[in-house]
Structure formats: structure tokens, C-alpha cells
C-alpha positions as a Markdown table, in Angstrom:
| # | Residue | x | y | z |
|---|---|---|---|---|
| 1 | Unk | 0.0 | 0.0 | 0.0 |
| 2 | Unk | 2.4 | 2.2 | 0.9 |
| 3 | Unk | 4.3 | 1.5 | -2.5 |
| 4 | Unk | 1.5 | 2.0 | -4.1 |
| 5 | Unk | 1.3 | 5.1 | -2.6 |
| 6 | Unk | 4.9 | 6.1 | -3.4 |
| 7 | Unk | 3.8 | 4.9 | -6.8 |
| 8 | Unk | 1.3 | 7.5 | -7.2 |
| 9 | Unk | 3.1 | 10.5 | -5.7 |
| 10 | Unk | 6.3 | 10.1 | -7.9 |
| 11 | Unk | 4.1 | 9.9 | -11.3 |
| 12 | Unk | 2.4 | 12.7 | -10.4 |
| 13 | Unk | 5.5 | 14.5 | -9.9 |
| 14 | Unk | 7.0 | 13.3 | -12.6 |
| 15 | Unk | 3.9 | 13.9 | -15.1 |
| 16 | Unk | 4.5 | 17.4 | -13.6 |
| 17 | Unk | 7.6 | 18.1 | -14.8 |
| 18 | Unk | 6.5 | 16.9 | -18.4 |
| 19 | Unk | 3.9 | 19.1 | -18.6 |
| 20 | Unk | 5.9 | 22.3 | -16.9 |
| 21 | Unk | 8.8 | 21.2 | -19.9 |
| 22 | Unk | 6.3 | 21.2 | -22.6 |
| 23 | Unk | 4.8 | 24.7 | -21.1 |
| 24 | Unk | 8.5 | 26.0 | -21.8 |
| 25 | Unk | 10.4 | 25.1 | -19.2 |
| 26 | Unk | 12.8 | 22.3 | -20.8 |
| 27 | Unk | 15.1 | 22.4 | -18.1 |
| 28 | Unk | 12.7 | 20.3 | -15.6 |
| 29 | Unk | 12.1 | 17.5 | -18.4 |
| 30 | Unk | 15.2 | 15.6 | -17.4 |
| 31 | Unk | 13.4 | 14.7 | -14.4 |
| 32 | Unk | 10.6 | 12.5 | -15.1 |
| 33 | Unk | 12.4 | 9.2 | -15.7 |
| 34 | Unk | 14.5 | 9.2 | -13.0 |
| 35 | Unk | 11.9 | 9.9 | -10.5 |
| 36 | Unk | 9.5 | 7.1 | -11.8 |
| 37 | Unk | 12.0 | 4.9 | -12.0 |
| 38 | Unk | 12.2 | 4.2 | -8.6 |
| 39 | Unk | 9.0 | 2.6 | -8.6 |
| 40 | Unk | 9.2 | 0.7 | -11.7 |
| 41 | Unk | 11.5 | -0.1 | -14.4 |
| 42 | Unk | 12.9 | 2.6 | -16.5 |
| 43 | Unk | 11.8 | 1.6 | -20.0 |
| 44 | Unk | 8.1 | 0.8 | -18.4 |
| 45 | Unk | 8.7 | 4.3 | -17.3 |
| 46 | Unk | 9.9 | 5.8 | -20.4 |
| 47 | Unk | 6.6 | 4.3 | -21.9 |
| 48 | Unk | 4.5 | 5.2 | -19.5 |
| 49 | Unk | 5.5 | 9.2 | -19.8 |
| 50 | Unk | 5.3 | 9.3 | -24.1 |
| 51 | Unk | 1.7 | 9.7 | -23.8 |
| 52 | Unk | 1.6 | 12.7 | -21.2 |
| 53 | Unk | 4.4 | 14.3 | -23.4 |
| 54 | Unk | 1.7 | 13.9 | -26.4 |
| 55 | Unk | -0.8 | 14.9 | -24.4 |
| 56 | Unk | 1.1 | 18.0 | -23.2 |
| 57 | Unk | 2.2 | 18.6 | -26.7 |
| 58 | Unk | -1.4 | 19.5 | -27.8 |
| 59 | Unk | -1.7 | 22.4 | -25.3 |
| 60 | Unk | 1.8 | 23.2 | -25.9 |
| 61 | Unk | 1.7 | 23.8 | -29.9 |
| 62 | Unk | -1.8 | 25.6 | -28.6 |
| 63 | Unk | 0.0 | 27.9 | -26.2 |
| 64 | Unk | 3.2 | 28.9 | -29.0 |
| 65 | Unk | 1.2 | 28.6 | -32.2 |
| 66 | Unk | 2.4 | 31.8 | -32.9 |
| 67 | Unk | 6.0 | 31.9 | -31.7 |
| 68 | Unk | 7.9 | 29.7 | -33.5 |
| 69 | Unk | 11.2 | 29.6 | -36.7 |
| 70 | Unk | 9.5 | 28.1 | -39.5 |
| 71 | Unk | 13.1 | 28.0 | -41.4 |
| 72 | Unk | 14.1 | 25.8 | -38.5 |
| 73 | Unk | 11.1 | 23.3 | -38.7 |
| 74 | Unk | 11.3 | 22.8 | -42.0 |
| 75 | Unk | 14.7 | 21.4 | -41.6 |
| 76 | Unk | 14.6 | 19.8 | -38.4 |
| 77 | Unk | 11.6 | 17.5 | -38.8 |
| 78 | Unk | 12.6 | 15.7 | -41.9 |
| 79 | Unk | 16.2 | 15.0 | -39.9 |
| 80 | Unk | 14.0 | 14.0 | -36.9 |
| 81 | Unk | 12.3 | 11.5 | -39.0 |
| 82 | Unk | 15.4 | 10.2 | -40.3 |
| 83 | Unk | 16.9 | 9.7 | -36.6 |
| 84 | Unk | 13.7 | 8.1 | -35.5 |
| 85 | Unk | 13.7 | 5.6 | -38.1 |
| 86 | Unk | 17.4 | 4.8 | -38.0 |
| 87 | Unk | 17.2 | 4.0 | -34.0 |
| 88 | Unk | 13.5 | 2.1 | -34.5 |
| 89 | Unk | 16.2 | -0.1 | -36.8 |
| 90 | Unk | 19.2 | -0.3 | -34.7 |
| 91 | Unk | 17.3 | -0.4 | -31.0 |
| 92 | Unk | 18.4 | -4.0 | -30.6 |
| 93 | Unk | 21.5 | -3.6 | -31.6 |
| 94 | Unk | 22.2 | -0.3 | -29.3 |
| 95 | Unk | 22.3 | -0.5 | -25.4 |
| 96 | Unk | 21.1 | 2.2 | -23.5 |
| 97 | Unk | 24.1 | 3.1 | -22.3 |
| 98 | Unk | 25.3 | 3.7 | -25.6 |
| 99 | Unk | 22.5 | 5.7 | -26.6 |
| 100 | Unk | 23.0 | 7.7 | -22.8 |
| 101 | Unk | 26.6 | 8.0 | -23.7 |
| 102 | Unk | 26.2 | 9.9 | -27.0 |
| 103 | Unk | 23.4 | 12.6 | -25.7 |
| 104 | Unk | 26.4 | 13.3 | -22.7 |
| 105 | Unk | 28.5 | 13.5 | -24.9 |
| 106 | Unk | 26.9 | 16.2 | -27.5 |
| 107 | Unk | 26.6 | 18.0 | -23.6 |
| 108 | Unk | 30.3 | 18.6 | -23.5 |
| 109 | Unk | 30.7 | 19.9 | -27.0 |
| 110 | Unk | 27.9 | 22.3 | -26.7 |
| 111 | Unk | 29.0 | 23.5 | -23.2 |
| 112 | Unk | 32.5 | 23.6 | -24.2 |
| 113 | Unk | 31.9 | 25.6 | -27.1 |
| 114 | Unk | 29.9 | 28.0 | -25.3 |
| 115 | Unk | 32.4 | 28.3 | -23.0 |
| 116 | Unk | 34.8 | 29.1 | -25.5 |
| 117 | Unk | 32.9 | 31.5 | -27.3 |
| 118 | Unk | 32.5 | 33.0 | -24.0 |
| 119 | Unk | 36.0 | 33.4 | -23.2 |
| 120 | Unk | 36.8 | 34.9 | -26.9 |
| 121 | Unk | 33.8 | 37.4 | -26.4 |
| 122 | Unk | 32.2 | 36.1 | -29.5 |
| 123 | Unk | 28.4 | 36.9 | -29.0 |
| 124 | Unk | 27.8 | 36.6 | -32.8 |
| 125 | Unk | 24.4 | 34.7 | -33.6 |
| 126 | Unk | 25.0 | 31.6 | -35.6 |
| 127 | Unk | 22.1 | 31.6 | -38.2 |
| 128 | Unk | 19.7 | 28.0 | -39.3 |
| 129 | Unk | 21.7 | 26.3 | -41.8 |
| 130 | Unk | 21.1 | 22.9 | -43.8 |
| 131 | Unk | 23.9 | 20.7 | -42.9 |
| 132 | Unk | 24.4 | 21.4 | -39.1 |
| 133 | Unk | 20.3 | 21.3 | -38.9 |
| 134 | Unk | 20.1 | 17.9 | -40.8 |
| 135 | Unk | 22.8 | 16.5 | -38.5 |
| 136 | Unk | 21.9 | 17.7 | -34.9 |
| 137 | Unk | 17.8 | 17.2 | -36.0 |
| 138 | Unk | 18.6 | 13.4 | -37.1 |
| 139 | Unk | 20.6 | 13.0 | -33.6 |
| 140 | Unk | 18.3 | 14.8 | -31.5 |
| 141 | Unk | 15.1 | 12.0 | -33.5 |
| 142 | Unk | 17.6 | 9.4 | -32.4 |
| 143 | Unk | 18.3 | 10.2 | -28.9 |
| 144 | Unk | 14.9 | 10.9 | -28.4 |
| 145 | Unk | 13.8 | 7.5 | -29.6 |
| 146 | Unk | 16.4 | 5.8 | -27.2 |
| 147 | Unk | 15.8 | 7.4 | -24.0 |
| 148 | Unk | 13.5 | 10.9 | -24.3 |
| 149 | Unk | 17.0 | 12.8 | -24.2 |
| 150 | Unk | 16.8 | 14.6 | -27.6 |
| 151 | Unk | 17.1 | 18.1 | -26.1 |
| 152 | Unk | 21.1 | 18.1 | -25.9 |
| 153 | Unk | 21.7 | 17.7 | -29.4 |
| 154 | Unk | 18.3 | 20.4 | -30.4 |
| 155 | Unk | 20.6 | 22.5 | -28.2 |
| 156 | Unk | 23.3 | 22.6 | -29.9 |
| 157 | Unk | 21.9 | 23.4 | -33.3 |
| 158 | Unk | 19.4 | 25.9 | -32.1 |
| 159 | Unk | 20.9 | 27.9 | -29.0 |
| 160 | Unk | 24.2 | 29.2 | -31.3 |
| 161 | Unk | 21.4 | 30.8 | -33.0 |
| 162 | Unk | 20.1 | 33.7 | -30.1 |
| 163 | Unk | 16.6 | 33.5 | -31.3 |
| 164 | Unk | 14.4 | 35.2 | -29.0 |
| 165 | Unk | 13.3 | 33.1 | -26.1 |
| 166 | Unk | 9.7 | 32.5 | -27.3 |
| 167 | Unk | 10.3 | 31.8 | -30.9 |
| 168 | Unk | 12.8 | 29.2 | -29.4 |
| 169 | Unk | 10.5 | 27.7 | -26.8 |
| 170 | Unk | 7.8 | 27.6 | -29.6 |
| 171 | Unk | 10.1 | 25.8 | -32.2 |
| 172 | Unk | 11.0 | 23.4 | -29.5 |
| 173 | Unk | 7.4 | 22.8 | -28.4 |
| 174 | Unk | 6.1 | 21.8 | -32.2 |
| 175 | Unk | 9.7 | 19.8 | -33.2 |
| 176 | Unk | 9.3 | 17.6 | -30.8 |
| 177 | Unk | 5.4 | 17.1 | -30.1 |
| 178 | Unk | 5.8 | 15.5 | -34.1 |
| 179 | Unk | 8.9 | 13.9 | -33.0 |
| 180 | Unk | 6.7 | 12.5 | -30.0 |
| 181 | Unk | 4.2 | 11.0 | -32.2 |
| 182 | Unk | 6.2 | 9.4 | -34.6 |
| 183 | Unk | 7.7 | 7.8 | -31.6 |
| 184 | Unk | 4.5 | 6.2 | -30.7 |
| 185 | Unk | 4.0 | 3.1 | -32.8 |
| 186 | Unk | 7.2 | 1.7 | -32.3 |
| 187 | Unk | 6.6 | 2.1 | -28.8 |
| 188 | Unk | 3.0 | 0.2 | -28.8 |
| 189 | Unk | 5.1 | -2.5 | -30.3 |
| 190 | Unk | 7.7 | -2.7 | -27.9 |
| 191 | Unk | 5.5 | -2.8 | -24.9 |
| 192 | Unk | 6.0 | 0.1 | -23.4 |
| 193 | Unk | 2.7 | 1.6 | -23.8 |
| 194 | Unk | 0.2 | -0.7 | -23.1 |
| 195 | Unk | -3.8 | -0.2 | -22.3 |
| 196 | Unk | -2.8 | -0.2 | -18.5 |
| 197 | Unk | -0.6 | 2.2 | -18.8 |
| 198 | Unk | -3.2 | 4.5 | -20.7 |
| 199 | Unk | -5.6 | 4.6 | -17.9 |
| 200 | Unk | -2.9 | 5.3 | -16.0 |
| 201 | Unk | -2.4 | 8.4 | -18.3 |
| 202 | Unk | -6.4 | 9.4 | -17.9 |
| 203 | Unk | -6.0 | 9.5 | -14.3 |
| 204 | Unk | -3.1 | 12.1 | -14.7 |
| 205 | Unk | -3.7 | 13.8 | -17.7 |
| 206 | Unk | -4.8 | 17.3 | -15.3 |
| 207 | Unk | -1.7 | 17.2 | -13.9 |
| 208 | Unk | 0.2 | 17.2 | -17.2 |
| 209 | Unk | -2.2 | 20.0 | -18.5 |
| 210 | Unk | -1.5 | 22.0 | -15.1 |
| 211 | Unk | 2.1 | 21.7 | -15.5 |
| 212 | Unk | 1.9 | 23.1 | -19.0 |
| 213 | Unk | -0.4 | 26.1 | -18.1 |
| 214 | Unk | 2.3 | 27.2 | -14.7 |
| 215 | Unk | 5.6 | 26.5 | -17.1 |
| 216 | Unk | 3.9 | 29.2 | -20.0 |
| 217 | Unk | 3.2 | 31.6 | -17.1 |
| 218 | Unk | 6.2 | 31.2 | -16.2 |
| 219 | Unk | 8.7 | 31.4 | -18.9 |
| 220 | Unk | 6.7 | 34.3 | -20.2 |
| 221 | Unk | 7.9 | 35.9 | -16.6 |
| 222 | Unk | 11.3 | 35.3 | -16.4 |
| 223 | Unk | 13.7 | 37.5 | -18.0 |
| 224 | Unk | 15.2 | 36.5 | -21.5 |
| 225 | Unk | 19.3 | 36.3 | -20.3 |
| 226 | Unk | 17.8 | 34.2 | -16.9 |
| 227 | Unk | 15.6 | 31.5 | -18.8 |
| 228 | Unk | 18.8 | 30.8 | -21.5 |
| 229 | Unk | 21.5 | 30.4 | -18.3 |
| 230 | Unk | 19.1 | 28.0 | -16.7 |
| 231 | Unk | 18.6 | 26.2 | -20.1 |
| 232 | Unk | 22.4 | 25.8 | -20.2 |
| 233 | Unk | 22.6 | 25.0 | -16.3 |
| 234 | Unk | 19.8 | 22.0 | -16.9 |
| 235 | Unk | 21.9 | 20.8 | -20.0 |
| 236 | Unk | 25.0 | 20.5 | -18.3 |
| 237 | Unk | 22.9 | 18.6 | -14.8 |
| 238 | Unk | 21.5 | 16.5 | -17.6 |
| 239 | Unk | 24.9 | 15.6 | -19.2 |
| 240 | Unk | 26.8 | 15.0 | -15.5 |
| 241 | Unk | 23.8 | 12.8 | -14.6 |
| 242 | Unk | 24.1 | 10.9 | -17.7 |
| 243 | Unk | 27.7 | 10.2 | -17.7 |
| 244 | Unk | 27.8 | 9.1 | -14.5 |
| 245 | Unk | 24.7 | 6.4 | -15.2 |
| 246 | Unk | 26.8 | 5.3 | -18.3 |
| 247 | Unk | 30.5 | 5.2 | -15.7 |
| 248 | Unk | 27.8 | 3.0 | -13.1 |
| 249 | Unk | 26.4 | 0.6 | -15.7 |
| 250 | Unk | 30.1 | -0.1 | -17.1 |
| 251 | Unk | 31.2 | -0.9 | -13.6 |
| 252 | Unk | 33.5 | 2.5 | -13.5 |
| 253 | Unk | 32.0 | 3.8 | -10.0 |
């Protein structure tokens, strides 16, 4: 009973933070698997969040319908699609690890660079370009098929760029509610998202909506230069938390 309980408070926290990352706020995203997971298994959890992220996407594209780079979009969700279907191909053949590894390590690079820039005072905006867009969009489909951990490599395409902060969070929000749907077959026929699972989702679907609604008031309130340094602060928790859950499953800690 009481894990039952324990059950209920974590998924709701955790539905939460989907909802408050799809309502802008990207930087509480990475917490929703872990949290779950210490209740039940992390792919069961990983399947068991996709449909609060779709639902959440709805009133997400709803809330930026008007804020977003249609340049961007345009070439992001054809690499996206490409991504997806490479890792629906290779899943049995990648370990999660793997899959962890590579989103931590796209972390570093973007973080280092932005370090760098930083030290060389170069503020110059980097503008949407084919090549970098196909590459980072097909990595961000992939890591997002693998473990829900495309925003590293979305990132690093589209924060060089300095868009302003709603046009980014509204590109973010319609990327990846289509990369969430094309993610959700694959996932019916793995398992991971079952009819139990769905009423699971019914039962929490307000909380995923409520989270959506306080993330929009929020990022709308916080000041432009604040909501980018947090972005940056949650990517670099994200990566350090994923590299130390690849060093643990390889038997390094």
C-alpha cells in the first residue's frame, strides 16, 4: 500500500515536470524518468510518460502557435524523421548506455563551445543552416527515440542561434510534439505503452495539463538572459547525470 502510494506521488511529480517542460520550461524535463523509475522499471517508465508528453504537446503547440522559426522546422523534422527511423532499426542492436553516452557527450561539446565562445567574447548569432540542422535534428530523432534525451543535441543546433526566447521555446514545443508522435508506434510495439498504462495516463492527464499552463506563465515571466542560463545550467545537470549512469552501468564507480 504504501508503495502503491509512493507509486502515485512520484508519477504525479513526474507527469509534472512533463507538462511544466512542454509549457517551456525544458530544463525540468530531465526529471521525469529518473523519478519514476524508482517505482518501476525505466523503460516501463519511459513508456508510460510518451503519452503525457503527447498529451502535453497538444496544449503546448496551442499555447506557441504563434512563436515559433518556421526556417528551423522545415529542416529539423525531416532529420528528426530520419533519426527516428534509424534508431526504431538499430534499438536492438544499441544499449542504453550507448544511446545515454552519446546525448552526454553532444553536452560537452555544446557546453565547451559555449564556454569558449564565452572566453573569446564572440556573441555573434550563428544563423539556421542545412547541414548542421540535418545532422543535430537526425541525432536529436535518435536520442529521443532511445531514452527521451533529444534536447542536448536540439541545443546545440538551435541555441548558437540567439533567437528570442519565445520563438525558441515555440520551435521546440512543435519539433518535438511530431517527434513524439512518430515515436508512438514503435513504442506500442515494444511494450511500453500498453492499455494499462493508458488509464494510467487518464487518471493524470490534469496534472500534465496543469504543469503546461504554470511553465507558460512562467517562462513568459522570467527575464530573456535568466531563462537561457538555466537552459544551459539544466543541460550541463543533464549531461553530468548521464555520464555518471553510463561510468555506473560499465562498472566505473
Amino acid at each position: 500500500m504504501v508503495e502503491e502510494s509512493g507509486f502515485w506521488v512520484a508519477a504525479a511529480i513526474a507527469t509534472y515536470c512533463v507538462g511544466a517542460s512542454k509549457g517551456g520550461m525544458p530544463m525540468v524535463a530531465m526529471l521525469g524518468v529518473p523519478i519514476l523509475s524508482m517505482f518501476i522499471d525505466p523503460a516501463a517508465a519511459a513508456g508510460l510518460l510518451l503519452p503525457m508528453y503527447i498529451l502535453s504537446d497538444v496544449y503546448a503547440v496551442w499555447l506557441f502557435r504563434r512563436d515559433f522559426s518556421a526556417r528551423n522546422l522545415r529542416i529539423l523534422f525531416p532529420a528528426a524523421a530520419i533519426g527516428i527511423l534509424v534508431a526504431f532499426l538499430c534499438i536492438s542492436h544499441v544499449p542504453p548506455e550507448t544511446g545515454k553516452l552519446i546525448v552526454a557527450l553532444v553536452g560537452v561539446y555544446y557546453l565547451g563551445d559555449a564556454l569558449r565562445k564565452r572566453l573569446a567574447r564572440d556573441h555573434r548569432a550563428r544563423p539556421a543552416d542545412v547541414p548542421r540542422g540535418l545532422f543535430w535534428g537526425a541525432l536529436s530523432g535518435f536520442t529521443s527515440y532511445i531514452s527521451h534525451a533529444g534536447g542536448p543535441p536540439y541545443q546545440a543546433y538551435m541555441l548558437p542561434q540567439r533567437l528570442p526566447k519565445m520563438t525558441y521555446v515555440g520551435t521546440t514545443a512543435i519539433l518535438f510534439a511530431c517527434i513524439n508522435w512518430m515515436k508512438l508506434p514503435p513504442y506500442i510495439l515494444a511494450g511500453q505503452v500498453t492499455w494499462e498504462s493508458l488509464q494510467r495516463v487518464a487518471m493524470l492527464a490534469p496534472v500534465a495539463i496543469f504543469g503546461a499552463w504554470s511553465g507558460q506563465r512562467l517562462v513568459r515571466w522570467l527575464p530573456e538572459r535568466l531563462f537561457f542560463a538555466a537552459v544551459n545550467v539544466a543541460l550541463a545537470l543533464l549531461t553530468l547525470r548521464l555520464l555518471w549512469e553510463v561510468a555506473a552501468a560499465w562498472g566505473w564507480v
